[in-house]
C-alpha positions in Angstrom: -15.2 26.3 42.8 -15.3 23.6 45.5 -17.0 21.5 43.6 -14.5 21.3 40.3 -11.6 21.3 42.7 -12.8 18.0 44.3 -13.5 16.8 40.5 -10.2 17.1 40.2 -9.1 15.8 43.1 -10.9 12.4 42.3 -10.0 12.8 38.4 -6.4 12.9 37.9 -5.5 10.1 39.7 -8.0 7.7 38.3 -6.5 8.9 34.8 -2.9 8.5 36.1 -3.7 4.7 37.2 -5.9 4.0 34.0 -3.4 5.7 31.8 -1.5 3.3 29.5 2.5 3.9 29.8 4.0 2.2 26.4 7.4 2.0 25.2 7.7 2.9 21.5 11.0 1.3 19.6 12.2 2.9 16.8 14.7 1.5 14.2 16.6 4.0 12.3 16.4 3.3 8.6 18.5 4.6 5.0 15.7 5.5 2.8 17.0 6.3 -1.0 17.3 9.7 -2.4 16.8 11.0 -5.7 19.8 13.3 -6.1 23.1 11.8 -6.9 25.8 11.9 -4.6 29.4 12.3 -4.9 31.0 8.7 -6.2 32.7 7.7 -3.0 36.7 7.1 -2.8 36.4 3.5 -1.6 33.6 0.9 -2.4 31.3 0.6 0.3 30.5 -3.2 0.8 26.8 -3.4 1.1 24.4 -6.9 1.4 21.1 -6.7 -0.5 18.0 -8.9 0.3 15.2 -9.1 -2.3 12.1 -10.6 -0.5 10.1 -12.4 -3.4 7.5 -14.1 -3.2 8.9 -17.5 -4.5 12.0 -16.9 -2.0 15.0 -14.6 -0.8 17.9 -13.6 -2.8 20.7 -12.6 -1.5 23.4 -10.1 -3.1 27.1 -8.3 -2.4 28.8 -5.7 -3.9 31.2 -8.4 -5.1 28.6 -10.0 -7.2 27.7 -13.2 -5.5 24.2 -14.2 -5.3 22.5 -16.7 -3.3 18.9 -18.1 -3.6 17.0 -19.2 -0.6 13.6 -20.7 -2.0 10.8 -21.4 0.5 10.6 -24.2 2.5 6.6 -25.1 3.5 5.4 -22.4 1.7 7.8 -19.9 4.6 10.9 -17.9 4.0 13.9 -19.4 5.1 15.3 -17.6 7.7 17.5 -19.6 9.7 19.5 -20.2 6.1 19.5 -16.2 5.8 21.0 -16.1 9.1 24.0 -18.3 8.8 24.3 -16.9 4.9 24.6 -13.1 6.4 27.0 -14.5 9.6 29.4 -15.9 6.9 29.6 -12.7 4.9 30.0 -10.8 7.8 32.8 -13.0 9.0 34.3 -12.3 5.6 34.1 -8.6 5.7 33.8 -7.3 9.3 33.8 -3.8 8.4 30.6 -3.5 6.6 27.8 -2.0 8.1 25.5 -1.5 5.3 22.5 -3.3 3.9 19.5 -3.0 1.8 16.0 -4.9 2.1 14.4 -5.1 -1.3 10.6 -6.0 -1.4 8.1 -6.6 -4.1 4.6 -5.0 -3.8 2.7 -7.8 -1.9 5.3 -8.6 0.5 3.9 -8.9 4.0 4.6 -6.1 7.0 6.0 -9.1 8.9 8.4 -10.3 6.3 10.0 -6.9 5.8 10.5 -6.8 10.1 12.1 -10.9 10.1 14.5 -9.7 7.6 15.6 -6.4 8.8 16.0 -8.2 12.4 17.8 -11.2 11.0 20.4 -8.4 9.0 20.8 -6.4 12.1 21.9 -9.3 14.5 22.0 -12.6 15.1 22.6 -15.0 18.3 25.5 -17.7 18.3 26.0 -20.6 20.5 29.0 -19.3 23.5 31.9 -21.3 22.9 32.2 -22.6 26.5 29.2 -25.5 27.8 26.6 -23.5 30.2 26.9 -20.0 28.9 24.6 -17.6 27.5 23.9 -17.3 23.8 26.5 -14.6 22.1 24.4 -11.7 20.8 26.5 -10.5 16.8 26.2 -7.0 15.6 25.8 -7.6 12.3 24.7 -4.6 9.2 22.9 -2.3 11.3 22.3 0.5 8.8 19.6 -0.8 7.0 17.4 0.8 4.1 14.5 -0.4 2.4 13.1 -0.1 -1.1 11.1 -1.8 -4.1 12.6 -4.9 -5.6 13.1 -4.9 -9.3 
């Protein structure tokens, strides 16, 4: 009994010191449903982005569409940026957003655009400040492009 006590003794703090703490981040996403739902009173206004492989497209519930081809073979997201800033500025209620991908869309692509939907950093207006962090559509859901 001596023996296993002092193996634990000796044990559990080389495992507490060689144990690996990590933080874990997890992003909330909409995933579609199959059943229908009620038809809601008002139109929601919602931002789709459909991640193709020759470029992004971007789409409102009002109907406007906007292409944003690749530049040097990368997505454009600095154009996506200010694009999703404007439309924000235009409706400041809407919280809702779709990312649309076809099938060999990179992992990577899929996390640029949902960060770049989510929020965005602007210049402060006064000289010497810190950047100004925008809340932009936060409830974001994913699916296959058509």
């Amino acid at each position: 009994m001596t023996t296993f006590l002092n193996l634990m003794v000796v044990l559990v703090p080389f495992l507490l010191i060689t144990a690996v703490f990590s933080r874990i981040t997890i992003i909330e996403l909409s995933l579609p449903t199959t059943e229908g739902g009620a038809a809601s009173v008002a139109p929601i206004y919602r931002v789709e982005v459909v991640v193709r492989e020759g470029g992004l497209e971007i789409l409102d519930t009002s109907g406007k569409v906007a292409t944003l081809p690749k530049v040097d073979d990368r997505y454009d997201f600095a154009g996506l940026r200010e694009h999703v800033i404007a439309l924000k500025q235009s409706h400041p209620d809407g919280e809702d957003a779709s990312v649309l991908l076809e099938p060999e869309i990179e992992y990577d692509h899929l996390i640029q655009v949902m960060d770049t939907l989510r929020s965005a950093e602007v210049p402060a207006e006064a000289a010497g400040q810190p950047p100004v962090r925008l809340a932009l559509f936060s409830d974001v859901a994913i699916g296959d492009a058509p």
